[in-house]
NUBA-790406 format. One record per residue (C-alpha): x, z negated, y; residue number from 1; residue in three letters. Coordinates in Angstrom, 3 decimals. Example, Ala and Ser with C-alpha at 12.3 -4.5 7.8 and 13.67 -1.06 7.14 Angstrom:
REM residues 2
12.300;-7.800;-4.500;1;ALA
13.670;-7.140;-1.060;2;SER
This chain:
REM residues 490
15.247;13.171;18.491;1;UNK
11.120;13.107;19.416;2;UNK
9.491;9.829;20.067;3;UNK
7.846;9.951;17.462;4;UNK
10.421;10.649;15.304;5;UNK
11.958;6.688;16.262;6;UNK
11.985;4.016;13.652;7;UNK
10.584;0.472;14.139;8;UNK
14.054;-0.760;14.981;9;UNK
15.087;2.372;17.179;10;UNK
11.997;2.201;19.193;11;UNK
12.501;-1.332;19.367;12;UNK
15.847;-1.150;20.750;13;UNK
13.942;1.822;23.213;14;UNK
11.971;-0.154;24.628;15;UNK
14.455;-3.071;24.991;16;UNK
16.775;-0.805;26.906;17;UNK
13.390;0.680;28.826;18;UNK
14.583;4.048;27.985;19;UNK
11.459;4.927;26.650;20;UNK
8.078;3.483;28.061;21;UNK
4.997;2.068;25.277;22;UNK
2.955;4.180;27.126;23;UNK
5.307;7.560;26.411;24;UNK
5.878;6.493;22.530;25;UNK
2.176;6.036;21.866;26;UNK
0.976;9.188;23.755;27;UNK
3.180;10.726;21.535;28;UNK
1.958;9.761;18.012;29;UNK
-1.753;9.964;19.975;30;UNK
-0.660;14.160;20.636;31;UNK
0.262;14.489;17.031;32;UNK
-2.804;12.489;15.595;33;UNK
-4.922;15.220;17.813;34;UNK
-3.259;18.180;16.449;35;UNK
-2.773;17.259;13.200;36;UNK
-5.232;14.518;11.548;37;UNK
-7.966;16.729;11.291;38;UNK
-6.127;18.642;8.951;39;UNK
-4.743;15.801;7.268;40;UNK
-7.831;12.902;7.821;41;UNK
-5.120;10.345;7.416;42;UNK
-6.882;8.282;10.175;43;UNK
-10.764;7.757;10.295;44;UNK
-11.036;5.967;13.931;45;UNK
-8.477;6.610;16.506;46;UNK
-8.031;4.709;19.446;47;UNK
-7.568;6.952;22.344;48;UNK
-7.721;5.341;25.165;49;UNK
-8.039;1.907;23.914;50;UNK
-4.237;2.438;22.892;51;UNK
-2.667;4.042;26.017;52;UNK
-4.403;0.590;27.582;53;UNK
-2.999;-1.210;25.238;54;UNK
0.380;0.646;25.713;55;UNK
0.260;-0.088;30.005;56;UNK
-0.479;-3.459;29.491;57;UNK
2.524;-4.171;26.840;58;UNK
5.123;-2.007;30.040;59;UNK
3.299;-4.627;32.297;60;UNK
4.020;-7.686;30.253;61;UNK
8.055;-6.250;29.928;62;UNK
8.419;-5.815;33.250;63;UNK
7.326;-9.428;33.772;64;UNK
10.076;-10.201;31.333;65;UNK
7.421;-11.103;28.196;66;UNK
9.506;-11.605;24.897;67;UNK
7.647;-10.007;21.903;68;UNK
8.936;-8.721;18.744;69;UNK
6.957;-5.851;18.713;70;UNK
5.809;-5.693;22.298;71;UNK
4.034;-1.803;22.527;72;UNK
4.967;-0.645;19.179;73;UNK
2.674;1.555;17.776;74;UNK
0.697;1.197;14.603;75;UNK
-1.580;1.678;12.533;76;UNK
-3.870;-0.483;10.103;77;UNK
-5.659;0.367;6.991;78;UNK
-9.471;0.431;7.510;79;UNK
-10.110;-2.383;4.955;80;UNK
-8.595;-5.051;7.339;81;UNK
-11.245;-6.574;9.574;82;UNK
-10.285;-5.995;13.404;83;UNK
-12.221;-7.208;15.843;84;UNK
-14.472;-4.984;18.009;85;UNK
-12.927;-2.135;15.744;86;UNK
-15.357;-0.357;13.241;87;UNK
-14.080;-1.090;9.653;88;UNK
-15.368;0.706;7.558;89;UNK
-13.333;0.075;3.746;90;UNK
-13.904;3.830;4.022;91;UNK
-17.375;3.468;2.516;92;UNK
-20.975;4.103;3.942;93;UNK
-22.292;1.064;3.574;94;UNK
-19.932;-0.368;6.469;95;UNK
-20.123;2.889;8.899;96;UNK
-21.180;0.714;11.265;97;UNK
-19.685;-2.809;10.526;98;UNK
-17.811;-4.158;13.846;99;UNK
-15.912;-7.281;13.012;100;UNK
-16.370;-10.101;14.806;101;UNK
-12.678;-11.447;13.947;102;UNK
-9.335;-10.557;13.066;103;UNK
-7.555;-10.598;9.914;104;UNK
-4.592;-13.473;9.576;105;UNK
-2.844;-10.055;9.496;106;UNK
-3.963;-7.566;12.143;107;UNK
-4.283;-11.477;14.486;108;UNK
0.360;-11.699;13.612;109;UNK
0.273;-7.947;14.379;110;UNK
-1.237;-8.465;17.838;111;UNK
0.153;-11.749;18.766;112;UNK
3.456;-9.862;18.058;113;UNK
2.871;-7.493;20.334;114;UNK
1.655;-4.113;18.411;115;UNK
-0.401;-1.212;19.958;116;UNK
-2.830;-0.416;17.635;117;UNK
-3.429;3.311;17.302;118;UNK
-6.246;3.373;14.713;119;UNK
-7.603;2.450;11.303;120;UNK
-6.775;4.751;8.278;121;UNK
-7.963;6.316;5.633;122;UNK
-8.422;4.871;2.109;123;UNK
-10.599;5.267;-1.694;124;UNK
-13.506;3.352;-0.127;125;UNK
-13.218;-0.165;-1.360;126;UNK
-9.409;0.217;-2.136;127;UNK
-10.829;2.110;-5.314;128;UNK
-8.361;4.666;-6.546;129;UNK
-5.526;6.119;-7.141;130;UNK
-5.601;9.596;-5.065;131;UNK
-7.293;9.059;-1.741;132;UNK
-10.781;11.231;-2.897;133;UNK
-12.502;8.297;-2.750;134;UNK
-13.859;8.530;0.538;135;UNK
-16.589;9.869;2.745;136;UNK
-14.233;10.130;6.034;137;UNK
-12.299;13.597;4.632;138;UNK
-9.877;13.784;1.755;139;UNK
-6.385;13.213;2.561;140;UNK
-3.930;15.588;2.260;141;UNK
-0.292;15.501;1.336;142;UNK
1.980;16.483;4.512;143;UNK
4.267;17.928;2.292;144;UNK
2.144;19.912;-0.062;145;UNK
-1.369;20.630;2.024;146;UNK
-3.932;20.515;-0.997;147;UNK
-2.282;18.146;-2.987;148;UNK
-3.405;14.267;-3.060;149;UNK
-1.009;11.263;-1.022;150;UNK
-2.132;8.492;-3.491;151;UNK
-4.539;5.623;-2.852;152;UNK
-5.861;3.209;-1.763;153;UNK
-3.335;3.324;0.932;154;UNK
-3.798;7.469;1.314;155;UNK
-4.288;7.355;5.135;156;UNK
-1.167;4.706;5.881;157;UNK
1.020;6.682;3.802;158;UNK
0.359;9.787;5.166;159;UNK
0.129;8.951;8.806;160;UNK
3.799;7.313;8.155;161;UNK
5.298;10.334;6.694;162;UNK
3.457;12.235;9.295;163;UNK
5.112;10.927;12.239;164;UNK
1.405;9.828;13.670;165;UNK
2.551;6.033;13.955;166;UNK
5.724;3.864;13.370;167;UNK
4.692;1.784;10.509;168;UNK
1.448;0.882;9.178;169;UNK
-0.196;-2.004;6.841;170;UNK
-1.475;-1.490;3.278;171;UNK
-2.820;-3.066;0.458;172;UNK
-2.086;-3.249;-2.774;173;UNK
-4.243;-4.221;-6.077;174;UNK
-2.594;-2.088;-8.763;175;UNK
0.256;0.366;-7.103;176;UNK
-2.174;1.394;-3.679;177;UNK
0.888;0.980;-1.028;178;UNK
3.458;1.907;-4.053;179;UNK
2.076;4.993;-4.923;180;UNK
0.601;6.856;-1.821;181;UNK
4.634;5.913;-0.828;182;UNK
6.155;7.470;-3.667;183;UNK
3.680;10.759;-3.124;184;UNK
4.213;10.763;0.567;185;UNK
7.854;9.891;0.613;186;UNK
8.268;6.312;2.878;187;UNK
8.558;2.995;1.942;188;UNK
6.219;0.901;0.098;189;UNK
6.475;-2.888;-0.747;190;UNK
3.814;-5.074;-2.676;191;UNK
5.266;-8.716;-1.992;192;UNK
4.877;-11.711;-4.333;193;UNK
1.136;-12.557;-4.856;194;UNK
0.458;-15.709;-2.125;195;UNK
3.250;-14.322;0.323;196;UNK
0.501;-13.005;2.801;197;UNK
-2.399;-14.173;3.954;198;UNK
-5.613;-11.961;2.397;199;UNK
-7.631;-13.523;4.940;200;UNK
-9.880;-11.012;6.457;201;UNK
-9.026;-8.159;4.317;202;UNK
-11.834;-6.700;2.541;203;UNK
-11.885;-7.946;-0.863;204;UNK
-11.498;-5.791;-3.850;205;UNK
-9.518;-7.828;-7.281;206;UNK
-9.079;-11.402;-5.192;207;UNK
-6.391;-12.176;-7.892;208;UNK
-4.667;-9.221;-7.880;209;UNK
-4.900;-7.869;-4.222;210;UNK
-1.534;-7.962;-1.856;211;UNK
-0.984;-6.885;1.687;212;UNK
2.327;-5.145;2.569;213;UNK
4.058;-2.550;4.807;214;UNK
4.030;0.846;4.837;215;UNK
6.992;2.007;6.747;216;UNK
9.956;5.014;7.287;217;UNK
12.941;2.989;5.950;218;UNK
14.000;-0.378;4.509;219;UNK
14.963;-1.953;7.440;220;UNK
11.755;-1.520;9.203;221;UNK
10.100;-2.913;6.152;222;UNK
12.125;-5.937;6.129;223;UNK
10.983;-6.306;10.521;224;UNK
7.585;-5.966;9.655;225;UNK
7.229;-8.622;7.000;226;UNK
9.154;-11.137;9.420;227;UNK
5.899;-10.711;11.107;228;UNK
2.868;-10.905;8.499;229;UNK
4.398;-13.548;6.253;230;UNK
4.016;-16.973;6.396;231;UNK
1.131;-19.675;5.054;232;UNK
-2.571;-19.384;6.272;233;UNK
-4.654;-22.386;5.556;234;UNK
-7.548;-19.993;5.665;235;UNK
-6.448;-18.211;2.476;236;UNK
-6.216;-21.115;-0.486;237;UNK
-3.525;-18.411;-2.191;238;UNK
-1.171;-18.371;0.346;239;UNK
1.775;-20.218;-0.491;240;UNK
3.345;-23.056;1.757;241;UNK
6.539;-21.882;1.782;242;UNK
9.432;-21.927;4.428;243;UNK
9.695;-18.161;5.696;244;UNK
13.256;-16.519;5.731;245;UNK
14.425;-13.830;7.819;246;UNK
14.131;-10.515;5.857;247;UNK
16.317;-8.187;8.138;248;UNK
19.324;-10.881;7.345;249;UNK
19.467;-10.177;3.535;250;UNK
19.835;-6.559;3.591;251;UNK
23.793;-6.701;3.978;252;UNK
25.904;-7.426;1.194;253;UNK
25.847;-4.440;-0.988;254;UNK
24.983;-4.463;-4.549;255;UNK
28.312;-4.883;-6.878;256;UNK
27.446;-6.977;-9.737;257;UNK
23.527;-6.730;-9.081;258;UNK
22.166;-7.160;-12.703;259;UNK
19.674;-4.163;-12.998;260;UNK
16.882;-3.774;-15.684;261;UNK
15.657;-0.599;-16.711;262;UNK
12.765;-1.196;-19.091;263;UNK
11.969;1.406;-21.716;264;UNK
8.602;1.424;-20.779;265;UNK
8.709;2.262;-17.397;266;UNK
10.899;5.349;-18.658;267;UNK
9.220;6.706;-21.835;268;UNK
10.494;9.637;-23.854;269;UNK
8.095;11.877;-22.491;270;UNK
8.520;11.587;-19.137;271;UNK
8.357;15.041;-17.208;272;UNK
12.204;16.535;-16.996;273;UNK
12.185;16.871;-13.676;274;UNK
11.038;13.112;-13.050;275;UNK
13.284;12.234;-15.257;276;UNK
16.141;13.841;-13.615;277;UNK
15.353;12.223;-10.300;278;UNK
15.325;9.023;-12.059;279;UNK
18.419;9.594;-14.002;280;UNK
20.332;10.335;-10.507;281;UNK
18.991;7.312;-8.895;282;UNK
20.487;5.229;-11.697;283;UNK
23.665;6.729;-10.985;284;UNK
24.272;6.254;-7.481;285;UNK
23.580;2.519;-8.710;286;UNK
25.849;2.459;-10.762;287;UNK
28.468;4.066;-8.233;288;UNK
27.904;1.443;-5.688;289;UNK
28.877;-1.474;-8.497;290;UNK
25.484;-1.901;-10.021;291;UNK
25.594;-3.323;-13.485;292;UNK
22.452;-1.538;-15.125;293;UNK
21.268;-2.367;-18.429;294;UNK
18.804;0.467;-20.532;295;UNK
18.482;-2.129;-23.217;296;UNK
14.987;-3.558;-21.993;297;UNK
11.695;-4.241;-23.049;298;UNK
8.537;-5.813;-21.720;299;UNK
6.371;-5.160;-24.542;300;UNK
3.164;-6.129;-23.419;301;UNK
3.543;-3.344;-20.839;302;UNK
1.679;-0.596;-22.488;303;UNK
-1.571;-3.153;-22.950;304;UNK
-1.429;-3.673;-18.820;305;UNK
-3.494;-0.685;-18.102;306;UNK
-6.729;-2.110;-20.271;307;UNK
-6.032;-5.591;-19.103;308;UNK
-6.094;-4.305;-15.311;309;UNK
-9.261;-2.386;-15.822;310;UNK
-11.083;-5.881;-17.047;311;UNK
-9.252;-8.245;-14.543;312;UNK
-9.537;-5.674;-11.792;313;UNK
-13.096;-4.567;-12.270;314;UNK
-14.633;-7.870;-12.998;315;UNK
-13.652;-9.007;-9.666;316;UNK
-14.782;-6.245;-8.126;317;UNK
-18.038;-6.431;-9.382;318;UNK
-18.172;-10.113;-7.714;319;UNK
-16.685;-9.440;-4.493;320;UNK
-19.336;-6.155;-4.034;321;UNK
-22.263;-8.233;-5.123;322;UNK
-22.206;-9.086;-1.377;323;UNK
-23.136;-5.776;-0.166;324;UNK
-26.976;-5.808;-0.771;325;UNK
-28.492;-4.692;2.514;326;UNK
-29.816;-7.499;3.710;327;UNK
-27.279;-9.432;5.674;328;UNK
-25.312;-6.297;7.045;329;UNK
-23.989;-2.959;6.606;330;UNK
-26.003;-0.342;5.153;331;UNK
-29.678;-1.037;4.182;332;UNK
-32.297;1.046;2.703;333;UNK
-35.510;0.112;3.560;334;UNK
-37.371;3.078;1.831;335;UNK
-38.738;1.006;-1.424;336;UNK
-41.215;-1.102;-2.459;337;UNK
-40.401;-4.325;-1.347;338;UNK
-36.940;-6.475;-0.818;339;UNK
-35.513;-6.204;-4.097;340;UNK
-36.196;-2.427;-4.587;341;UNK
-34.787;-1.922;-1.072;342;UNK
-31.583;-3.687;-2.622;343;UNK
-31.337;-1.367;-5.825;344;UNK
-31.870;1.604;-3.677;345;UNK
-28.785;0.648;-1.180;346;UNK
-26.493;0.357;-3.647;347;UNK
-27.432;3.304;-5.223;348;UNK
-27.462;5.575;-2.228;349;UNK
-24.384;2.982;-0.760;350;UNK
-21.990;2.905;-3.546;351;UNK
-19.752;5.967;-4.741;352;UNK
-19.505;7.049;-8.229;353;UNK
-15.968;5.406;-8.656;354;UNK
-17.800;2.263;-7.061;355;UNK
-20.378;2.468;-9.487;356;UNK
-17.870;2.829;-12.346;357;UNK
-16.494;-0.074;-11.406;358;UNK
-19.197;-2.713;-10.855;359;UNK
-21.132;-1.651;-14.151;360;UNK
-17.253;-2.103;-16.153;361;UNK
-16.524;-5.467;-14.480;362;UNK
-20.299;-6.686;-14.800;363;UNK
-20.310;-5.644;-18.318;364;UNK
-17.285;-7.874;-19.038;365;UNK
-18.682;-10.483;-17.221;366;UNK
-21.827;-10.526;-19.420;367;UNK
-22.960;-13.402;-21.757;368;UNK
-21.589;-12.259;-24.981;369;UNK
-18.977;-10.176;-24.089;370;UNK
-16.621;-12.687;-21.644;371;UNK
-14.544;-13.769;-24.456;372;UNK
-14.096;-10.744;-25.832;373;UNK
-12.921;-8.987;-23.250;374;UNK
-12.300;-10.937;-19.654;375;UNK
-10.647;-14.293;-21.792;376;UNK
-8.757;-11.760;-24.035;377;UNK
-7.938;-9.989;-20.905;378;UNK
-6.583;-13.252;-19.026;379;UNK
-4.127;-14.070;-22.201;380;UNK
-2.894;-10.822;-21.677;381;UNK
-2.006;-11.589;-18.722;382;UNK
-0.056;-14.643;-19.616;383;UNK
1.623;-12.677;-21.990;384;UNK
2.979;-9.831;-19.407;385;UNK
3.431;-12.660;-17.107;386;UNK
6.043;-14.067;-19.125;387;UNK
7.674;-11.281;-20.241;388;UNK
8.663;-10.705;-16.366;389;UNK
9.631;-14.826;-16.212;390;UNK
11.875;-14.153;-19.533;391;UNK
13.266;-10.846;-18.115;392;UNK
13.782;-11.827;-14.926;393;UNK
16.106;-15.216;-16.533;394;UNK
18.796;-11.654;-17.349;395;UNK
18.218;-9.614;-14.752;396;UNK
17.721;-9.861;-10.597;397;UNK
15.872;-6.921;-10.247;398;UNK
13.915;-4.313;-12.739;399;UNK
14.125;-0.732;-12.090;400;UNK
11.605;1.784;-13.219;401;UNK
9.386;4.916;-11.824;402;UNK
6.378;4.428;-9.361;403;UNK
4.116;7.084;-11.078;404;UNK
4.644;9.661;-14.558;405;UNK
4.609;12.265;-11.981;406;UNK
4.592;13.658;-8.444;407;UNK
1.595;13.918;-6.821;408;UNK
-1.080;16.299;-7.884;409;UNK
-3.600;18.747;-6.587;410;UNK
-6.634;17.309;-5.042;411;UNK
-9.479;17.691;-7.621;412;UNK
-7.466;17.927;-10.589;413;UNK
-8.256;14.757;-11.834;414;UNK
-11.620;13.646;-10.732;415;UNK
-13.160;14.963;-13.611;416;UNK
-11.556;12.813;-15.826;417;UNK
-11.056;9.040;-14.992;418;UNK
-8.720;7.990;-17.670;419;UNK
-5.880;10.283;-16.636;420;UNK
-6.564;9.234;-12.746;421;UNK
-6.296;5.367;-14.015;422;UNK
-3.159;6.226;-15.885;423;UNK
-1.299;7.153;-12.425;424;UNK
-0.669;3.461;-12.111;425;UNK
0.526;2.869;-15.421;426;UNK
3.979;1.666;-14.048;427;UNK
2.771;0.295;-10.973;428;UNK
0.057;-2.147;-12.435;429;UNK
1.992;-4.724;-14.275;430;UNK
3.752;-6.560;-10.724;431;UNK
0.435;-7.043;-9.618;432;UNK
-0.663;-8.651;-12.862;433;UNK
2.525;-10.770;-12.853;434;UNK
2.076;-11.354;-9.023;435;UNK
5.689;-10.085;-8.912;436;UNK
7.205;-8.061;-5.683;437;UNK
7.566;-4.641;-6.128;438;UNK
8.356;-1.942;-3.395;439;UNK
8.866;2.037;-3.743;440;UNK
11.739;4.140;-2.646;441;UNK
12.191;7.458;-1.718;442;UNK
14.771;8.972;-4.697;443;UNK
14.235;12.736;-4.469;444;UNK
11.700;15.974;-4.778;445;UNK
10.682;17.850;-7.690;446;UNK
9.263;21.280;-7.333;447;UNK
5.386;21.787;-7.501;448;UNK
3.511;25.129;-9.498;449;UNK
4.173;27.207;-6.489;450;UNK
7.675;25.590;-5.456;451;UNK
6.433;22.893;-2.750;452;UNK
8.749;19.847;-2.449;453;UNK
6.888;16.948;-3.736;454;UNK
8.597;13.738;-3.721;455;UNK
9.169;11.132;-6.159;456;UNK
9.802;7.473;-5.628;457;UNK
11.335;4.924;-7.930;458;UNK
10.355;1.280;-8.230;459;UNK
12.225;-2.365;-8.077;460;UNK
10.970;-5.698;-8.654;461;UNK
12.223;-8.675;-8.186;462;UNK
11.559;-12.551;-9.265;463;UNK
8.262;-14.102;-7.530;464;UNK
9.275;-15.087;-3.755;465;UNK
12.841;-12.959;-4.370;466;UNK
11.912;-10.327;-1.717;467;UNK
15.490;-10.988;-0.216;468;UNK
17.465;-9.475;-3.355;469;UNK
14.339;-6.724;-3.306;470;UNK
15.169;-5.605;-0.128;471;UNK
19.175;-6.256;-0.339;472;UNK
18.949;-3.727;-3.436;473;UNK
16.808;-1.215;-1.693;474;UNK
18.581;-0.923;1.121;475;UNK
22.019;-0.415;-0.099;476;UNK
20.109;2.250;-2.380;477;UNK
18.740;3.417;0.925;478;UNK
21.769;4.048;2.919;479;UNK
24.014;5.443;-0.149;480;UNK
20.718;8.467;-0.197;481;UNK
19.434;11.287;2.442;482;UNK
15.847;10.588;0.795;483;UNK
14.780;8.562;3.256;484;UNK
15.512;10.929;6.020;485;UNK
13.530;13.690;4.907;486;UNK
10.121;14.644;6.746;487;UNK
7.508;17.157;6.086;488;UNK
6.818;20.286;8.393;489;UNK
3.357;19.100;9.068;490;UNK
């Protein structure tokens, strides 16, 4: 096996037994981030010799017998988390140049745990989208099927994982953005519950919606790597106080008599055949291991989720960018006639055209004379979905469902045509609504128009703060399949 080929928990154990050295693992994702990522743009800063620094100093503190979860591991971090002295860019223009002055409660776990951190990665600026186009730092490609999109926001952690270019990496996730670049890229993708993990210091796109989680090759490194960025952060008045459990211990056990959900509409009738096959097989092997699934399920305030997101999400969006005027940092136009022209002018030349979209949608709800109608109505609908999940979840310990209608698509196939793009996260939107966990899992590959392998994920969620069954179920899932062991010929 290549270095770069380890796990979290193999190259853990590596470096335990000093068979390997930090500074040999993270040269080798560094070689494969130099051949590759320029065809692939998963990462847009690299640390080059920052990390092989990094990497000597974590073999220095092991020799001196330093105990550290993660001592030398190498990672990577989406660019919307603020590191300090690291540009951070949220992929976007306007913060080409923005050099945080702090760490997120995230990326500040991360470090004191030890990590190497390789580089930031690639996103739809802002965390806006659901294909990885969004972005001014080079398209993302699929490592499976070059010209084809990995899903966003997360584009650049997902495809950097599946790539073999780091071990794990962090994500975020407002409506499906670690979910679905996982289920396109094939690797594991969790959303936890909504106040599991600190959002301080990420970059702010739907405050009530947004969730940090892992991005990672298997369950089990999953499980390590929330150990890590869980836990309550005064800093974020979300985060729940909550005592923290050890996620690695609840993946034994198996799954006979798990009571699974499949609801209808996360499975309609006219699902693609070949998505539907994958999914079909995936309940099966459940059902071999002593799963107990029931088909006879219904959340029916699903299908209204995707209007209710694009209130809810857009609204705060429009709020959280308001910030970005020129004046106090980032990018500022100083071409017009006076202060407040320069300010119209940077956020004109600043934003994207998805950006745009979004701010004039969520302002426009926000308006005198239209809140009631549509960001109140949009709020009850949220209470209604909300307790759909509370009633279903009263039956059943997990749900099961697909991550996305299909497999990923060809890059530029549905720019034209925002709707269809927005519908991508059509199963993927309602856990964040809910503020449920959810996590994607490799399940199989479907064949693309000229017979690439494009893989397919399926989706559990569990009960608010029930990541242990979530990650019990997906495991045993896990080791019962070969998904998970597939990589692409990059």
């Amino acid at each position: 096996m290549e270095l770069h080929e380890l796990t979290l928990k193999e190259a853990i154990s590596a470096l335990g037994a000093k068979t390997i050295s930090s500074e040999e693992l993270t040269k080798a994702y560094l070689t494969r981030i130099t051949k590759y990522n320029r065809k692939l743009h998963a990462f847009i800063t690299v640390r080059f010799k920052e990390a092989i620094k990094e990497a000597r100093l974590a073999d220095a503190e092991r020799k001196k017998g330093t105990k550290k979860p993660f001592l030398g591991i190498p990672v990577a971090i989406k660019d919307n988390f603020l590191t300090q002295g690291i540009r951070t860019t949220s992929a976007s223009p306007v913060l080409d140049d923005y050099i945080p002055q702090y760490d997120s409660t995230v990326v500040s776990r991360l470090k004191n745990a030890g990590v190497v951190i390789l580089g930031k990665t690639n996103l739809d600026a802002w965390g806006h989208g659901s294909s990885g186009e969004h972005t001014v730092y080079g398209i993302p490609h699929n490592p499976y099927a070059y010209g084809y999109v990995t899903g966003g926001s997360s584009s650049g952690s997902a495809a950097a994982v599946a790539s073999d270019f780091c071990i794990a990496a962090t994500g975020s996730d407002t409506g499906g953005s670690n979910r679905q670049p996982a289920s396109y890229c094939n690797v594991v993708g969790l959303k936890p519950t909504y106040g599991r993990v600190s959002r301080y210091g990420l970059v702010a796109f739907a405050s009530s919606l947004d969730q940090i989680g892992p991005l990672t090759k298997d369950v089990r490194d999953c499980a390590l790597l929330l150990n890590t960025i869980v836990g309550h952060d005064s800093r974020d008045a979300t985060s729940v106080p909550m005592e923290v459990p050890d996620f690695t211990e609840a993946l034994t056990g198996g799954i006979r008599g798990l009571r699974v959900g499949v609801a209808r509409e996360y499975v309609p009738d006219d699902l693609d055949p070949a998505v539907r096959g994958v999914f079909d097989a995936a309940v099966r092997e459940l059902e071999r291991m002593g799963a107990q699934v029931d088909w006879d399920v219904s959340l029916p305030s699903t299908p209204h989720a995707l209007a209710c997101y694009y209130i809810i999400a857009p609204s705060e969006a429009s709020a959280n960018l308001a910030r970005y005027d020129g004046v106090k940092y980032g990018f500022s136009c100083q071409d017009g006639d006076g202060m407040w022209d320069n300010m119209e002018k940077t956020r004109q030349q600043g934003f994207g055209d998805e950006v745009k979209r979004r701010i004039m949608l969520g302002a426009y709800a926000l308006s005198a004379g239209y809140y009631d109608a549509y960001y109140l109505k949009a709020l009850q609908v949220r209470t209604l979905i909300r307790r759909e999940f509370d009633e279903a979840f009263e039956r059943f310990d997990v749900l099961l469902g697909l991550v996305s209608p299909t497999p990923a698509f060809k890059l530029g196939e549905k720019l034209a045509d925002p709707y269809q793009m927005y519908l991508s996260d059509v199963f993927t939107l309602p856990a964040n609504i809910a503020g449920v966990p959810g996590m994607s899992l490799p399940a199989g590959f479907v064949d693309g128009e000229a017979g690439e392998r494009l893989p397919v994920g399926i989706q559990l969620m569990a009960r608010p703060f029930d990541e242990e069954t979530l990650l019990r179920a997906a495991y045993a899932y896990e080791q019962a399949t070969p998904w998970h062991e597939q990589r692409p010929e990059v």
